[in-house]
C-alpha positions as CSV (number, residue, x, y, z in Angstrom):
1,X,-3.0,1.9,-20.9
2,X,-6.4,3.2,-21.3
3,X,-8.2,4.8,-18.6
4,X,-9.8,2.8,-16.0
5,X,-12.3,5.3,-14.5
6,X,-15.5,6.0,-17.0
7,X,-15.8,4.2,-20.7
8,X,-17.6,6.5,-22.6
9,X,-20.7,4.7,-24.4
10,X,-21.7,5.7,-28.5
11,X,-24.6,7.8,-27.6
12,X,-22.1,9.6,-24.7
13,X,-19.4,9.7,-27.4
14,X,-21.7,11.2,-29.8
15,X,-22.9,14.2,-27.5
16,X,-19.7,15.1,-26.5
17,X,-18.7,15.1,-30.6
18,X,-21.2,17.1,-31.1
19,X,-20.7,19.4,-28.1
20,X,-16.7,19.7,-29.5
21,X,-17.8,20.7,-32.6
22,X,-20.1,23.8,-31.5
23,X,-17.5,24.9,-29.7
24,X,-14.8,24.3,-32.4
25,X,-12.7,22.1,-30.3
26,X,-10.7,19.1,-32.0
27,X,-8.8,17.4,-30.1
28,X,-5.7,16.8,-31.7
29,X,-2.1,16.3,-30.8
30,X,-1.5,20.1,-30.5
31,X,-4.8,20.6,-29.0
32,X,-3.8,17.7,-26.1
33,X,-0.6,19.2,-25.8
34,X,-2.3,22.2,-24.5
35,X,-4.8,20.8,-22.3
36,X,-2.6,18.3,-21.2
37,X,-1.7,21.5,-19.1
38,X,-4.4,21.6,-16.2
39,X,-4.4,25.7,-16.3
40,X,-6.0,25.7,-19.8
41,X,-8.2,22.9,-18.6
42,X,-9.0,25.5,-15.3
43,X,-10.2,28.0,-17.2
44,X,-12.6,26.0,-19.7
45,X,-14.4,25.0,-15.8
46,X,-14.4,28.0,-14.7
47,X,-16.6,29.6,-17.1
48,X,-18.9,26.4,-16.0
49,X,-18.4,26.3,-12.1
50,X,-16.3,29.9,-11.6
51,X,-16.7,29.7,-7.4
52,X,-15.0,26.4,-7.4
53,X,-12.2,27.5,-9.7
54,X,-9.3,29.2,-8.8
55,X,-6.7,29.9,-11.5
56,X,-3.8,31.7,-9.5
57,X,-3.6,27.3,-7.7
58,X,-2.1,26.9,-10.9
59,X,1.0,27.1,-12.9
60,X,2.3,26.5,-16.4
61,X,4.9,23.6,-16.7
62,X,6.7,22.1,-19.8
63,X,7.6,19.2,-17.2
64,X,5.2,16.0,-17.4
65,X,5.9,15.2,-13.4
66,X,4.7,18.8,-12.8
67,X,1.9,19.2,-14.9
68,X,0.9,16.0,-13.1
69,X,1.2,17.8,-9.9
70,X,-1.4,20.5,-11.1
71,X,-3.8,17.5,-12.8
72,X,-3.8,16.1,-8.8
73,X,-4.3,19.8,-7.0
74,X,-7.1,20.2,-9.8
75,X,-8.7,16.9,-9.1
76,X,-8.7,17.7,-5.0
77,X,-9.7,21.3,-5.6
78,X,-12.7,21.4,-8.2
79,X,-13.3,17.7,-9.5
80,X,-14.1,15.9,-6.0
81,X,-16.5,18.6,-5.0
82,X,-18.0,17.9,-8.7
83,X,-18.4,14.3,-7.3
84,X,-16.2,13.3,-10.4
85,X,-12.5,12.6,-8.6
86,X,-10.0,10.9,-11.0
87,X,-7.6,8.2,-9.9
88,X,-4.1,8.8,-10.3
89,X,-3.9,6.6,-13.4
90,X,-6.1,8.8,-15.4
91,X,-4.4,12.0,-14.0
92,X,-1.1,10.5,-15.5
93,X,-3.0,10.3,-18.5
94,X,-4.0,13.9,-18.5
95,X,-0.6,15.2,-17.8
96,X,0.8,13.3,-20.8
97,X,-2.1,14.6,-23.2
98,X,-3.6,10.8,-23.8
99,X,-6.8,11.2,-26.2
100,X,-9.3,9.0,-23.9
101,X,-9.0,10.4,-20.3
102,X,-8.9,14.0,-22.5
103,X,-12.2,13.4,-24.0
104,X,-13.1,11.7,-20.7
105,X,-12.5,15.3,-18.5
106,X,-14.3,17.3,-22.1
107,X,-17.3,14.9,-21.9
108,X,-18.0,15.8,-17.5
109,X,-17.4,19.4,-18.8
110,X,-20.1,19.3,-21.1
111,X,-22.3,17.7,-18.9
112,X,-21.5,20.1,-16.0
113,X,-22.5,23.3,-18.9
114,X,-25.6,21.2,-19.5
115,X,-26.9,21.0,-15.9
116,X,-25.2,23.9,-14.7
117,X,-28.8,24.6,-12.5
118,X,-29.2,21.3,-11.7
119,X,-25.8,18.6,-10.7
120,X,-28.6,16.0,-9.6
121,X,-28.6,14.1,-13.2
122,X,-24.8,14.5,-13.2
123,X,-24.4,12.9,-9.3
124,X,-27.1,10.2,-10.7
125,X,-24.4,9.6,-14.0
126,X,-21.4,9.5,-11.7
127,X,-23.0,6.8,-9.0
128,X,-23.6,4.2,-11.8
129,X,-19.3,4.5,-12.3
130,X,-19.5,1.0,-9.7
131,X,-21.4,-0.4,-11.2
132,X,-20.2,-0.3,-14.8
133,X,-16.7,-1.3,-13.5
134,X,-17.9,-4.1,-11.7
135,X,-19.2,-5.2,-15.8
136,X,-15.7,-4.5,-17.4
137,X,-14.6,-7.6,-14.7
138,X,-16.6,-9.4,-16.9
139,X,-15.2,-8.4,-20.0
140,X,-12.5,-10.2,-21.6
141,X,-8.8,-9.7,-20.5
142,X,-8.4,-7.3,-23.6
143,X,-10.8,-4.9,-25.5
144,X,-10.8,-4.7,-29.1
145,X,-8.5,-1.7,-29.2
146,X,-5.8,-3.8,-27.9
147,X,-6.0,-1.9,-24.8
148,X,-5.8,-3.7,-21.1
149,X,-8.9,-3.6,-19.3
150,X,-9.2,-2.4,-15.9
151,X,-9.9,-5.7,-14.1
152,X,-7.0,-7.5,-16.1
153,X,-4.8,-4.4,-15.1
154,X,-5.8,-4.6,-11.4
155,X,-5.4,-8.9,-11.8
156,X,-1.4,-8.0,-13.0
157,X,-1.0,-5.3,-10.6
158,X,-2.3,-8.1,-7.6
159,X,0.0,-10.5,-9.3
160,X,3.3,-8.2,-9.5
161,X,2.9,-7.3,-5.8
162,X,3.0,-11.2,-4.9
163,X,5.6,-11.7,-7.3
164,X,7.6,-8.9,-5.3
165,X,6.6,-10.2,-2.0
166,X,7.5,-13.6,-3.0
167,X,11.2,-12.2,-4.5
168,X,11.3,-10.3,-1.3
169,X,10.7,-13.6,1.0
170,X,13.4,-15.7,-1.5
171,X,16.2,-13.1,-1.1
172,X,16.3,-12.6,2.9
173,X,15.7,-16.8,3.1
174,X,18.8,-17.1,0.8
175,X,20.3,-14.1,3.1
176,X,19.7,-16.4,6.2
177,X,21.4,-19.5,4.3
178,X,24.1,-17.3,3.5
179,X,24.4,-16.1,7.7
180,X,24.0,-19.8,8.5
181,X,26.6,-21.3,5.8
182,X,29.5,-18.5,7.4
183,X,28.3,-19.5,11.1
184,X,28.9,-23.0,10.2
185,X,32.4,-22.2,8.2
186,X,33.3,-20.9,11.6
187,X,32.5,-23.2,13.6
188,X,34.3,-25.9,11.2
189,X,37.5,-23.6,11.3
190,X,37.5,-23.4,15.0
191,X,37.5,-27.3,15.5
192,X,39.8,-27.7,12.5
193,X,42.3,-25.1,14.7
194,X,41.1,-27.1,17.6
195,X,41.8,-30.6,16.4
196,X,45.5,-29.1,14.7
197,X,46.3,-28.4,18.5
198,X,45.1,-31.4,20.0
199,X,47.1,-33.2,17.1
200,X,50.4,-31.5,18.0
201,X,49.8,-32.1,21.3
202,X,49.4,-36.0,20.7
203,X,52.3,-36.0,18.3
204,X,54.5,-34.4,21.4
205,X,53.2,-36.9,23.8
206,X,54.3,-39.6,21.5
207,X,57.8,-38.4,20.8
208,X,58.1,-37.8,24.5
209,X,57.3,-41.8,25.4
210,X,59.5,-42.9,22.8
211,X,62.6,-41.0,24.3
212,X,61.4,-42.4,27.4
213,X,61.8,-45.6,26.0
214,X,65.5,-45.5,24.5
């Protein structure tokens, strides 16, 4: 699934090529697997923003859950005061080394390097993020790429959780039936035992007359 957060446009994609390049950075599949880890990623800010930054927060795992665990710390600790906080589905991303929320974290680096003396044209870039998701509702259901937009996404997710509410509803109302079904076989059993009695007892009155009779 790609990530939902921030699409990067061509001219955005270009400057952060660009911006990889000077520094020598490609990101590859070995290159993701190490910023996949959030410490590497830590340091790389904190040559940009070294007050907010603190590296000992953070630990190297092999494990995906806890490197996931360090991408959420990260995002609380340096991203949100950057005014550029992640949702968990892009933080999964991170933590499994995925290409476009990678390029998505280098591209806010680059722009925090750029206007290191001044975060007022990045805070002006981050308030249009709205704004452009409120557009992808418009898009199609799926982008060129094959990849699930984020209002189609958030449509399926709605859907599921109705789905489940709806399974949910189904299997106590079928519990009920089930309650209702064994309160009614007892009920049945007791006035089968019932009418047995009654039946012997008519079946002893009878014999009783007809002895009475002879």
């Amino acid at each position: 699934m790609m990530a939902s957060y921030r699409v990067l446009s061509y001219d955005e994609s270009q400057d952060l090529d660009e911006w990889l390049a000077k520094r020598k950075l490609v990101l590859n599949h070995r290159t993701r697997c190490t910023l996949c880890d959030v410490v590497n990623v830590a340091k790389l800010f904190k040559d940009a923003v070294p007050d907010l930054v603190d590296l000992r927060k953070y630990t190297s795992h092999c494990s995906v859950a806890l490197k996931l665990a360090n991408w959420r710390i990260f995002n609380d600790s340096v991203l949100r005061k950057l005014k550029i906080s992640m949702p968990d589905d892009v933080l999964q991303e991170l933590a499994a080394g995925q290409l476009h929320a990678m390029r998505l974290v280098m591209f806010f680096l680059m722009r925090i390097e750029q206007d290191r003396y001044s975060m007022e044209p990045l805070s002006q870039e981050l308030s249009d993020v709205e704004h452009e998701l409120l557009e992808q509702q418009q898009e199609p259901a799926l982008e060129k790429n094959g990849m699930v937009t984020l209002a189609k996404y958030e449509e399926l997710v709605r859907e599921v959780k109705v789905m489940d509410q709806y399974i949910k509803s189904t299997v106590q109302k079928v519990e009920d039936l089930e309650n209702v079904i064994r309160s009614k076989d007892g009920h049945i059993k007791k006035l089968m035992d019932q009418l047995n009695t009654l039946t012997v007892r008519i079946l002893s009155i009878d014999n009783a007359i007809n002895e009475d009779d002879y």
